[in-house]
Every structure is written in structure tokens, then in C-alpha cells.
N, C-alpha and C positions, 0 to 999 in steps of 0.2 A: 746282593741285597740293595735297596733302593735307601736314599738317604734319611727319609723318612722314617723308615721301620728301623734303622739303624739308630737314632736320635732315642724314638720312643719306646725303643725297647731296652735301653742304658740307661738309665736316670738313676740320680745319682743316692748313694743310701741315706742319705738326707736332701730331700725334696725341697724342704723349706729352705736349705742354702740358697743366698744367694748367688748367683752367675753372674750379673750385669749391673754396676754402681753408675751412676750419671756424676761424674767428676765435681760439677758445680753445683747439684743439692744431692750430697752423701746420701737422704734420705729418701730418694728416689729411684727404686733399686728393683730388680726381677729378681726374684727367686726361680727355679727350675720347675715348679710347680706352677707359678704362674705363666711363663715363658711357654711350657708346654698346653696350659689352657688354652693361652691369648693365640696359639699358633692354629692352635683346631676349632676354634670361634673364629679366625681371621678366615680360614678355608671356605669353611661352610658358607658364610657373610659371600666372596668372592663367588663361586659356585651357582651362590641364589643371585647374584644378578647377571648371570650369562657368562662368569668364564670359562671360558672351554679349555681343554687339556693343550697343553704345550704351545698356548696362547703366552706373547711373554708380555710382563707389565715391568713398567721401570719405577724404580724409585727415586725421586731427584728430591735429596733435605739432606742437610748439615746432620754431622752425627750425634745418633741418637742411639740411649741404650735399646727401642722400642722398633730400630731397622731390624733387629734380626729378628720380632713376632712377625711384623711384614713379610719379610724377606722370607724365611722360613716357612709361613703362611701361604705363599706364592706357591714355593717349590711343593709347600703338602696339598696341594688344592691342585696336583698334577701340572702346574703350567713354567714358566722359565723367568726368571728374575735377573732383571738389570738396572744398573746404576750408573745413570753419567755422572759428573762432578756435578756438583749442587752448583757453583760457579759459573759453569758453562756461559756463555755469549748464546744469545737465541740462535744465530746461524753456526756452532758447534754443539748446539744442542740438536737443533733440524736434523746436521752429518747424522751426530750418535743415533737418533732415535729411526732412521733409516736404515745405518750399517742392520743394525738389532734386529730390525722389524718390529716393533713396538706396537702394540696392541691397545695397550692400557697404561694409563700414567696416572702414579701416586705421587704429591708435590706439595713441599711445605707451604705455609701460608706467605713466605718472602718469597718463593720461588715461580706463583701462580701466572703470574703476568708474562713473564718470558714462557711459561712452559705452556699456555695456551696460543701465544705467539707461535710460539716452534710446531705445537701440534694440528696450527691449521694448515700450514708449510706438510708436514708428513704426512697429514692422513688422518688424525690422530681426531675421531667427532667427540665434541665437546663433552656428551655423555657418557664417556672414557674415560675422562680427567678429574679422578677423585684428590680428596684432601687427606691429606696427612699429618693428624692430627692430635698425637699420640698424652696419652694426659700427663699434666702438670710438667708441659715439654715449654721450650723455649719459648720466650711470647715474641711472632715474627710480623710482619705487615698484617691487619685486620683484613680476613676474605669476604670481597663479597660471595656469597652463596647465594642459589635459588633452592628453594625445598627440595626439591629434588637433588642438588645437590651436598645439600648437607647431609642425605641420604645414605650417601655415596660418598663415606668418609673411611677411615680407620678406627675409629670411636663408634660410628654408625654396625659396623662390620662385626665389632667386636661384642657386639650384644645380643651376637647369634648364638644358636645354644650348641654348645660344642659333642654332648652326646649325637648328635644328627652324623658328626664327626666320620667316614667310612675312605681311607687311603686309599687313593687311586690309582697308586705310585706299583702295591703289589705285584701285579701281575703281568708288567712290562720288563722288559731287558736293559737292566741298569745301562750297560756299556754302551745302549742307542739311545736312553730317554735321556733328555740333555736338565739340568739344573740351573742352568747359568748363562750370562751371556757378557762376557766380561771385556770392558773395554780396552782394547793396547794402549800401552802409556801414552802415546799422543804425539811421539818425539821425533817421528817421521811423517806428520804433517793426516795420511790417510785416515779417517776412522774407520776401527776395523774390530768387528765383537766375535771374541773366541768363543765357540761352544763347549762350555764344561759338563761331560757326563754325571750321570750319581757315582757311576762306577768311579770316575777320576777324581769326585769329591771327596768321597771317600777315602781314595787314594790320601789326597792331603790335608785330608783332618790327622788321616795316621801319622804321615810325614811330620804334619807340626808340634805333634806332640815327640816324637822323637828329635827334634829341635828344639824343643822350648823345653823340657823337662820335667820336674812336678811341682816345679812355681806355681803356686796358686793366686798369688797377690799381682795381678799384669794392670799394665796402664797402657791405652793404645789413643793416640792421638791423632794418627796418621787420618785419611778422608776415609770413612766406611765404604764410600765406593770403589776404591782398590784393591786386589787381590788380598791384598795383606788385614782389609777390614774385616772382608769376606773369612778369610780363616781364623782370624779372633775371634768373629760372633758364632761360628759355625763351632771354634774350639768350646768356647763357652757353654752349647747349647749341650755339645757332648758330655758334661764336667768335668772338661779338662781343668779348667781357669776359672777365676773370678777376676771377670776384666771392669777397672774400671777407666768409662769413656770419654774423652775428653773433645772438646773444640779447642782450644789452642794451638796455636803453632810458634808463641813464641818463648824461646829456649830458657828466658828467666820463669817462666809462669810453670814449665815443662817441669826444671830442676823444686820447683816450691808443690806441684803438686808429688813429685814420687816423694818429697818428705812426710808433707801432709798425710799421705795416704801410706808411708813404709809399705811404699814399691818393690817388688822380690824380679820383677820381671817385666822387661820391653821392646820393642823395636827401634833402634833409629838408623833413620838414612841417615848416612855420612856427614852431611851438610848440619846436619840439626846436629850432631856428634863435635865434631870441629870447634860449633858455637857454643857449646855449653864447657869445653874444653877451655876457650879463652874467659871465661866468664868465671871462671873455678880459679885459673891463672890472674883474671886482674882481680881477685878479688868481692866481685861481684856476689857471686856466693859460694859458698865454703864447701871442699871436700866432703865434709862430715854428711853433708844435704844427698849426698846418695849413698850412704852406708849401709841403707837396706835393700839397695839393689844387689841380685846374687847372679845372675844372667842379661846380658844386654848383646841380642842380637842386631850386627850394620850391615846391612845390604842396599841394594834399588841400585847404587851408582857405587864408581871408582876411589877411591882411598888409599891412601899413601899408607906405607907398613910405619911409617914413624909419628903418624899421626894416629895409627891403633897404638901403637908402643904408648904415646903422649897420653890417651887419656883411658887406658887399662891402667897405669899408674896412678890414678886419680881414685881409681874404683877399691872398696875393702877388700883385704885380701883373701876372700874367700871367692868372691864375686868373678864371674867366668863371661870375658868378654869373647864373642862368636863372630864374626865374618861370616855372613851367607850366602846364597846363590841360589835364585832360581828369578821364573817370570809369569807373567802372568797364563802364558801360554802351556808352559812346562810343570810348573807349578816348583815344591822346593826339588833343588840338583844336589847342593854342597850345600855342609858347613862344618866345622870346629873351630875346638878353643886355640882362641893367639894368644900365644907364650910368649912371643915375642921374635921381632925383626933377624935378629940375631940368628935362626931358623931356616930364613930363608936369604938366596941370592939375588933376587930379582920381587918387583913388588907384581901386586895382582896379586896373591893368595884369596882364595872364599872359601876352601875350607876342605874337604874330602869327601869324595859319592858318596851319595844318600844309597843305606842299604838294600833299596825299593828301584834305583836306578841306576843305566848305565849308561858310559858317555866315548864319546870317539871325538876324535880330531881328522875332518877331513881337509886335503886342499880345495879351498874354495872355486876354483878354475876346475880343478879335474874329477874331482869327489873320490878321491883315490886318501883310503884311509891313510891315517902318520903315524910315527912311531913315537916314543915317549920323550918329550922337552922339547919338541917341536910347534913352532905358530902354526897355526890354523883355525879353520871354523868350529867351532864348536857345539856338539849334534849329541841329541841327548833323547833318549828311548825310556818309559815307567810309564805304569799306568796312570798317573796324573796327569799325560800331555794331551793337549784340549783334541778334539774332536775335526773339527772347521771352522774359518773363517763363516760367520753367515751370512749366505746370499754373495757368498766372494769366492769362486771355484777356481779364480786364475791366482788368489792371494793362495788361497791353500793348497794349490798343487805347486807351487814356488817354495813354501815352507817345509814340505816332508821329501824326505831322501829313505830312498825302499833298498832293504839288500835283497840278491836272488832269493834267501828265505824268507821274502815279506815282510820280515822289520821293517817297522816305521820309527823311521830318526827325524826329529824336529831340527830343522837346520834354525839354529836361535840368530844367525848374523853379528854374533860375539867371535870375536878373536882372544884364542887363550890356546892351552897346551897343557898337557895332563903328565904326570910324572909318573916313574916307574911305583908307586907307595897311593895311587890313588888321588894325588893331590890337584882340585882346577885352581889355575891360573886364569884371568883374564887381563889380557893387556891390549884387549880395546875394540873396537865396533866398527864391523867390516861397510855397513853403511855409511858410517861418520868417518872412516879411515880416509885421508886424502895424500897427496904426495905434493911436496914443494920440491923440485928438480928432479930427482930418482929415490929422496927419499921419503918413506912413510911417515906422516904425521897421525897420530891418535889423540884427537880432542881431548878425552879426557884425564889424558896424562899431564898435559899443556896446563887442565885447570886447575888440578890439583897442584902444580907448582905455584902457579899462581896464589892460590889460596895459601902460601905458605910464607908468602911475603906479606910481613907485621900490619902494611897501610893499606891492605887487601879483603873486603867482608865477605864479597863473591865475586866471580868472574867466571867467562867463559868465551872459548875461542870457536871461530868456524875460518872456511879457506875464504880469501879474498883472491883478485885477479892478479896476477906477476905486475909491477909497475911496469915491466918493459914489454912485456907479451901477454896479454891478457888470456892466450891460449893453459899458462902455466898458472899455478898458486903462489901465494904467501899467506902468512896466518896473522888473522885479526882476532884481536881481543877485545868483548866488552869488561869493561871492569867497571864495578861496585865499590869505591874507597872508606873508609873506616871515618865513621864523622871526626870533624878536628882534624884529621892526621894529614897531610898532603904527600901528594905521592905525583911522581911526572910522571908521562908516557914512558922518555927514554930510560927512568929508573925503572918501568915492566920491564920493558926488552930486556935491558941488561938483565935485570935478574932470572929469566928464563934462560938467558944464553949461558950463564955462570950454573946452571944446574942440569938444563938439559942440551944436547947438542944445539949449536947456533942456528941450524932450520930451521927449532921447533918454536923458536923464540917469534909472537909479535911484530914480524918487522913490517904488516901489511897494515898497521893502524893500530891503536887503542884508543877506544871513545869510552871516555867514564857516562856511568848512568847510575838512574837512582835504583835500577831492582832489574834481576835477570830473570826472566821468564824461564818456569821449572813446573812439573807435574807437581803427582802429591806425594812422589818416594822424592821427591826432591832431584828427579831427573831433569836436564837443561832441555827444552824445547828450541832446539838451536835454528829452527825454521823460523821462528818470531822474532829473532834477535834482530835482525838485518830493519824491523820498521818499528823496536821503540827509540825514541828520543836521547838522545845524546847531549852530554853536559858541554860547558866553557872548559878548555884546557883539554878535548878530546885532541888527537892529530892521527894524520894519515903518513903511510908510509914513510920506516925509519929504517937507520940500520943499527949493527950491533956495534957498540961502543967497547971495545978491550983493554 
């Protein structure tokens, strides 16, 4: 079944529920009755001005509850939907709307000026580039429009008549008609847009409700253009949830809206976890401010078991905090409830295979499968793993690993190791993995400790050159310090050396800065690191002090 007929033929036994709350006016909110309107009016509206089937159009605007009539409007009007980061720089907007192939671009009113810049750069003729406009939404820079343009809006679109309404989605083969075209995290520098089938979306609307449970009260903050947006508004639209959407990202405004709102359920990347964590701890706001929380899934990046231990503690005791796993590629892999550290020997825990999937540990040198608590790469087979790279043949024959019986395993470039009970581990990123003399260093182990030292907000380490051979490594740290608190170079070093072996420590520089460049799971972009700006009190190469 194609994802369409799936959506409209589930609705929910009350129509008039709402699905979709706009976090900043409560009273601006979708119901599944209009959600399902605005989606087969947006169709038709697209349709009547020339789009063709499996034509893709991107959306590029800050979240809104009214992306997923768009978004879903796209995918029912037969064509493929994409979303760079509303943020994007016009020459990372240019990459994205390339990797895509981008046909048609949907663009809020702040975003117009870059996204006509970028689209004269791709290809992209001005009679392409509609507004998005969606009512009594954010009020962003005033567009100029030509009539024609204002034609050619989301508001314009939506005043088509939706009986005309005929799914074109039918009578194609889910597993080859694609839905989606979803960006990689960003964190290896290429842009590169995964193909998600209906089949595979499918796939992980089901997975996510077998992860998220029957919380109905969610709050998601995270960018709508990431996987993770995409399976909220997608869960939404199925009645799983009533999510409501937030633009915020920061961790006091985070903890005041799930009270405001007696939040049951959410996503946080680790980073935004950690901060609300010390914010509960100074004071700032009070345990009680999440007692309606009952599930709070962490995934996107690495976290220390004592720092789930730290603010599971914090949560009421009915409340089930989850460690997850999956990517944008794969979609979800793992997850379950952490009871705590005490469970396990080693950190990296996300959780246990999803019933839908299965996973192998190969050697990354030989591809010769491993046996159980063994490191290796980690390669992961369900119907949720995307499609292709698009318009990238030599990215997507690098990424899948075939057995003699034509399984296709997604080789994800994770390092972890699975246990005899089901359990993945990841202990770290065959990409980002580097070596200082014979031994491995895993970035994000390094950051995490980091992050664990009191005068620490954020940080993040990549390999610098040996001071003595620049053939070899040492590891440099940017750090982020805690306003007020002063922290030296040599108290980093030392404190990574006092917890992880003395390689992993620092000794190749720490340059404090004002902010560490991170996607929207809150992933470090460790490619940018090396050209922002650097404070007074940075230093180069040290050693460890005992």
C-alpha cells in the first residue's frame, strides 16, 4: 500500500481531534479532518500548475504545524518531498537542492532571498519558487511577490477544491515509488539525499509507534526537516499523537513548554538532555516542571550511561526513559527502557532490535560477519532502509553490503557490537574513528567526557598533527566554558586523562569558543570546527600533567 491510501484510509474515530498544536498560539491547531482536507486541496492546487509525478519539491521554513498539509500534499499529488534546514548558507542550500534534484521550491517569507539566490545557482526558474504561506503562521520578512506569484503560494493552492482530489500514488509499487528525499546529517561534510520509499515509510510510521507508545500529548522541537520531524508529522497524520510544535531550542523555554502543555511524550538529543539536566540540578527549574512527562526517547549522538542514570532520576517514577538508534538512512534500529548503568559494563547502550529489523557486526577491512561483544561495523537490514543515494551511484554502492542470498545490509559507518540477548552497543564512528600512535581514539567518547567537567557547556574534539611528525595524530579540543566559571587548557587535559586513557586526552590544543557547530539531532559537524574563531586563553599543544 502506498502511503497515501494508508493515511486516508485510518482516520481517526474522531476526526475533529486535533493532531497538530502550534506550541506559540495553543489556538492554532489541525484537526485530522482538516489536515486531511488541506492535504487533497494542496494536491490538486500542485497538479494544476504542472507538477508531474515524482517531480520532487523542497520545503525550506522554520517549523510549522502546516509542513506536514505541504509535505504530505507533495507526497499525495504523486511527487517526492524534501527539506533542507531552513538555516542553510545559500552555497549549502545550492549543494542540497542538487544532491535532491529539486524541481520546485516551497520557502518561507525569511527564507525567500537566499532560496532564489541558490535557485538560480541549481536550475531552479523562478516560476518554481512558491511561498509558503500557511495562515496565521509566523510573521517572517514581508515578500515581495508579482501576481503571478502570489498565485503560486500555499494559501493560493489551498483554495483548490479537494473533491477534484483522485490519488495517483495507487497503482504504482510502493517499494520503487520513492516519498522522500532526505537529507544525511551533514557531519561528513558531502550532501547527500536518501531515497525513502512509501514502502519504507511505512515501514517507520509502524516502527515509531512501537517506540513512542500510546502517548498521545508529544512535544517535538527538534528541525521538521530531519528524519525525526518527518516521523512526528507523518505519526500525527496517522493518529498516533497529538504533537505539539515548537521553534525553540532553548532547554529553559523546552522544560516551560512540556509543563505548560502536560507533556506525556518527546524526543531529546543528548546535548539538549545533559542541559536541562544541569538546569533541574542549579536550580533553575524544578523537577516537578516535567512530572507529566511518561516517555522520553535520547538518541542522534553518544551519551554517557551516567548521565542517563543523572536525569532518569529526575523524571517521575512512572516516566520511561529510552535510549534510541537508528538514522536517517536506516530509519529506527534499537531502542528500550534504561533502568540503569548498574545493567551494564561498558557504555554505548541504545537499546535492543526493533522487531522489524536485523543487525550484524561485520569487520570493516574484511566483511567477514563477528560474533557476539565483538567491535565492528555495524550493518543493519528492514524494510525502512532508504532506497539510494540520489543521482549518487558510487555513494550507494559504498553503503550496502549484499550476502550470497541478496540481502541488503546498510553498512551505517557506526562502530558498536551486539550481544548475545539482542542488545546494540555503539562505541563510536568508523569515519570520525582516528588513532594517536596504535591506539583508537573515538571522538565522541572524548566529548562526552568533556561534557562532564562542571566549567564545560559543550565541546568537541577532532585529530590534529603529532607536534613531532605531522605524519601521526594528537587530539584537539574546542571547548565552550560555562559563563563566569573559568576553566584552563591544562585543567581539560588533565581531566580527560584522569578518566579516559592518557591518548584520549587533549594534548594537541584546546581553543575555547563561543559555540560548537552541530546539526539539528544535535550532531557535531566536526568539519566546521577547524575555521570558527577561537577565544584568549586557547593553547596549542600540551601534555598530561599526573
Amino acid at each position: 500500500m502506498d502511503y497515501t491510501s494508508y493515511i486516508f484510509s485510518n482516520p481517526p474515530s474522531d476526526v475533529n481531534t486535533p493532531i497538530l498544536i502550534d506550541a506559540s498560539k495553543p489556538e492554532r491547531r489541525l484537526t485530522w479532518k482538516e489536515y486531511a482536507s488541506g492535504v487533497k486541496r494542496v494536491a490538486v492546487g500542485l497538479q494544476s500548475i504542472g507538477l508531474r509525478e515524482q517531480e520532487c519539491v523542497a520545503l525550506v521554513a522554520e517549523n510549522d504545524i502546516y509542513s506536514a498539509v505541504l509535505g504530505d500534499g507533495v507526497v499525495a499529488a504523486g511527487a517526492i518531498l524534501a527539506s533542507p534546514p531552513p538555516n542553510a548558507s545559500r552555497r549549502e542550500l545550492v549543494a542540497a537542492l542538487q544532491a535532491a534534484h529539486v524541481d520546485w521550491i516551497f520557502a518561507e517569507a525569511s527564507c525567500l532571498e537566499r532560496v532564489r539566490a541558490a535557485a538560480v545557482e541549481s536550475g531552479v526558474g523562478a516560476e518554481r519558487i512558491l511561498l509558503f504561506d500557511p495562515p496565521d503562521g509566523e510573521q517572517g520578512v514581508q515578500a515581495e511577490l508579482t501576481d503571478e506569484q502570489s498565485r503560486r503560494s500555499l494559501s493560493a493552492l489551498s483554495s483548490s477544491n479537494e473533491e477534484k482530489y483522485s490519488n495517483p500514488n495507487t497503482a504504482k509499487s510502493p517499494e520503487l515509488l520513492i516519498a522522500s528525499r532526505l537529507f544525511t546529517s551533514g557531519t561528513t561534510g558531502e550532501a547527500k539525499a536518501a531515497e525513502v520509499s512509501h514502502t519504507a515509510t511505512l515501514q517507520r510510521l509502524h516502527d515509531s509507534t512501537w517506540s513512542s507508545g500510546g502517548f498521545l500529548k508529544n512535544l517535538h522541537f527538534i528541525g521538521m526537516h530531519h528524519v525525526s520531524g518527518t516521523t512526528v508529522r507523518q505519526r500525527a497524520a496517522a493518529a498516533g499523537h497529538c504533537s505539539t510544535i515548537a521553534r525553540v531550542q532553548d532547554p529553559t523555554q523546552i522544560v516551560d513548554l512540556i509543563k505548560r502543555y502536560q507533556i506525556q511524550s518527546t524526543m531529546l538529543p543528548p546535548r539538549t538532555m545533559i542541559a536541562i539536566s544541569r538546569l533541574l540540578q542549579d536550580g533553575i527549574r524544578q523537577k516537578e516542571d516535567l512530572d507529566s512527562l511518561r516517555l522520553v526517547n535520547v538518541g542522534g549522538s553518544g551519551i554517557r550511561n551516567h548521565a542517563l542514570d543523572e536525569f532518569k532520576g529526575m523524571l517521575h517514577q512512572e516516566a520511561v526513559l529510552q535510549p534510541v538508534y537508528g538514522s536517517t538512512e536506516s530509519g529506527l534500529v534499537s531502542r528500550r527502557q534504561w533502568t540503569g548503568s548498574k545493567e551494564f559494563s561498558s557504555e554505548g547502550f541504545v537499546g535492543t532490535i526493533a522487531r522489524t529489523a536485523r543487525v550484524k557486526i561485520v569487520d570493516p577491512e574484511t566483511d567477514r560477519t563477528l560474533g557476539h561483544d565483538v567491535d565492528g561495523e555495524i550493518c543493519i537490514t528492514s524494510e525502512g532502509v532508504f532506497n539510494l543515494y540520489c543521482g549518487n551511484e558510487e555513494a550507494t554502492n559504498s553503503v550496502f553490503l549484499f550476502d550470497p542470498d541478496g540481502t541488503r545490509w546498510l553498512r551505517t559507518g557506526d562502530k558498536g557490537r551486539l550481544s548475545a540477548k539482542n542488545e546494540v552497543f555503539v562505541t563510536g564512528r568508523y569515519k570520525e574513528v582516528f588513532k594517536v600512535g596504535t591506539e583508537e581514539v573515538a571522538p565522541v567518547e572524548v566529548d562526552s567526557t568533556l561534557l562532564d567537567h562542571p566549567a564545560v557547556k559543550d565541546a568537541a574534539v577532532v585529530k590534529t598533527p603529532d607536534r613531532n611528525d605531522p605524519a601521526y595524530n594528537e587530539v584537539k579540543a574546542y571547548v565552550v566554558s560555562e559563563s563566569g566559571v573559568d576553566v584552563t587548557p591544562q585543567e581539560i587535559v588533565n581531566h580527560v586523562a584522569e578518566n579516559l586513557s592518557a591518548h584520549k586526552a587533549p594534548t594537541g590544543g584546546v581553543s575555547f569558543t563561543e559555540s560548537i557547530p552541530r546539526n539539528a539531532m544535535k550532531k557535531v559537524v566536526r568539519s566546521d570546527l577547524e575555521n570558527i574563531p577561537t577565544l584568549p586563553g586557547s593553547a596549542e599543544y600540551l601534555t598530561v600533567e599526573t
